[in-house]
N, C-alpha and C positions, 0 to 999 in steps of 0.2 A: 178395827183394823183400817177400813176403810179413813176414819179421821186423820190415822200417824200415815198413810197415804199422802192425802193431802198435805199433813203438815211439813211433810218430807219436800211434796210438790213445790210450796209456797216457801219454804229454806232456799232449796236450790235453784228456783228462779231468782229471787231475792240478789243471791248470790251473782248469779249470770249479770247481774242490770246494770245498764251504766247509764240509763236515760238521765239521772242528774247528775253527771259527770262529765265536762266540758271536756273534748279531746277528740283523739284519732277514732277510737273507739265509739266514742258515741255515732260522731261522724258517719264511720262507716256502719255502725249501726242504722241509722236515720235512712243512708242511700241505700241499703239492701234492702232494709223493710219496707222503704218506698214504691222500690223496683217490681216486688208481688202484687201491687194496686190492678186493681181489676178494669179501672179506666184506663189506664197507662198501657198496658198489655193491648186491649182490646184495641188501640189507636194505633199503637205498632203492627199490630196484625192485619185491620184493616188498612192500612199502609202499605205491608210487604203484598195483601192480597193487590191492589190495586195497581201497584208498581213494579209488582215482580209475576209477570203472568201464569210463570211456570209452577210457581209457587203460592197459587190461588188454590189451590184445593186443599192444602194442609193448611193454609190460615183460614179457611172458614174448619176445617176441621176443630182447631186448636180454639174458635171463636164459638162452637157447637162446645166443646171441651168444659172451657170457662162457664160458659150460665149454665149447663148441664151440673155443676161443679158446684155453682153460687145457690141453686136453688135447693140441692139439697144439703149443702153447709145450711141454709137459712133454715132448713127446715127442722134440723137439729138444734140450731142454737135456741131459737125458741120455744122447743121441747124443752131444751137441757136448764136455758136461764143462768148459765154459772156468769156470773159477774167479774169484768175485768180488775186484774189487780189494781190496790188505789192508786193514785198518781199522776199530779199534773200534765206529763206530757201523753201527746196526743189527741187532743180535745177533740177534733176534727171525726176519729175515729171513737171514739167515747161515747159522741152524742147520737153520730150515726148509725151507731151499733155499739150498745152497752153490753152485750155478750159476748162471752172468750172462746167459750169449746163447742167445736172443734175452731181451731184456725181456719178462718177462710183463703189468707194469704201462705199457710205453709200448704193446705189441700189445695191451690191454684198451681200452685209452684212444683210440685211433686208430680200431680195430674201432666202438669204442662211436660214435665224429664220423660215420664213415662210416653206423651206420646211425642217429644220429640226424639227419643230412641228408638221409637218406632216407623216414622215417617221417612226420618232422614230430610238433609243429609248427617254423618256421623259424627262431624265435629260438633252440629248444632244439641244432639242427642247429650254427647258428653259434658257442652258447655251448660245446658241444663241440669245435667244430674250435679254437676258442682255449686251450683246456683242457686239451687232449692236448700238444700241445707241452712246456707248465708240466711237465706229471707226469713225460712223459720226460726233459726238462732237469730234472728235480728228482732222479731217481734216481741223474742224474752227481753232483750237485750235493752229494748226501747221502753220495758216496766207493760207492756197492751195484753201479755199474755205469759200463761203459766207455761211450763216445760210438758207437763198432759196435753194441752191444748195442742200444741205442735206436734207431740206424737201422734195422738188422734186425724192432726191434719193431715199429716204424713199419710198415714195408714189410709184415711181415706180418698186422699188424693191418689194412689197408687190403686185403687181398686178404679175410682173414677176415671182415670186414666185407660183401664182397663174396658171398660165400661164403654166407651164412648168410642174406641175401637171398632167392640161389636158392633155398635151403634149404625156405624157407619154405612155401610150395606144400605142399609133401610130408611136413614134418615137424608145423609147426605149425596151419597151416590145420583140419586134422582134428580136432584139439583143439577149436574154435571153432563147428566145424556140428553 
């Protein structure tokens, strides 16, 4: 059961992928799977912290979030070992992490909706929860990852989101007083 799982998994990403397919799609594939880069986020972040004063305690939040997030993706993946789908593109991401499950970019991305629905304000909460989807479907899209991988990201990004809430209190707070 478990293999016709899989093989179902590796059909309908198959299916999703446009990474060798020159066009709008790939395109926009490329910029949204981009856009969940864990360097990128964190530079924006510590940007909005630095620049926007009012909004220094939600960006080290969401910057607690991220490696809270990264560390235990990592620690699952290589647990898990599942190997990325074949295919040229994305060397970059291949070499620096040859493992798929969980996504580290749909659990950054999900993480991130959940707490910026929580922080506020509510456009940024909303513009997130539509965001996260994009990045996960882009990482099938891009050939880097299976449709499991992203559910799994999902799911855990949503509890780590959660997670890092409680967190708060105890980790961050004290920074602040």
């Amino acid at each position: 059961m478990l293999a016709q799982l899989e093989k179902k998994d590796a059909q309908l990403s198959q299916q999703l992928r446009v990474a060798e397919k020159p066009g709008k799609r790939r395109n926009l594939s490329i910029l949204f799977g981009h856009s969940g880069d864990s360097w990128s986020l964190l530079v924006m972040l510590a940007a909005a912290a630095l620049l926007v004063p009012s909004w220094r305690e939600n960006a080290f939040i969401m910057i607690a979030g991220i490696v809270l997030t990264a560390v235990v993706v990592l620690a699952i993946k290589f647990s898990v070992r599942r190997q990325r789908p074949e295919g040229e593109w994305g060397q970059l991401y291949r070499r620096a992490d040859p493992h798929s499950f969980p996504s580290g970019h749909a659990a950054r991305a999900a993480m991130l909706a959940v707490l910026g629905l929580a922080l506020g304000p509510p456009w940024l909460g909303w513009l997130l929860l539509v965001w996260a989807p994009l990045v996960g479907l882009a990482r099938v899209a891009t050939g880097l990852h299976y449709v499991s991988d992203i559910l799994a990201g999902w799911a855990l990004g949503i509890v780590m989101g959660l997670v890092t809430l409680q967190l708060i209190p105890w980790v961050l707070f004290p920074v602040f007083t």
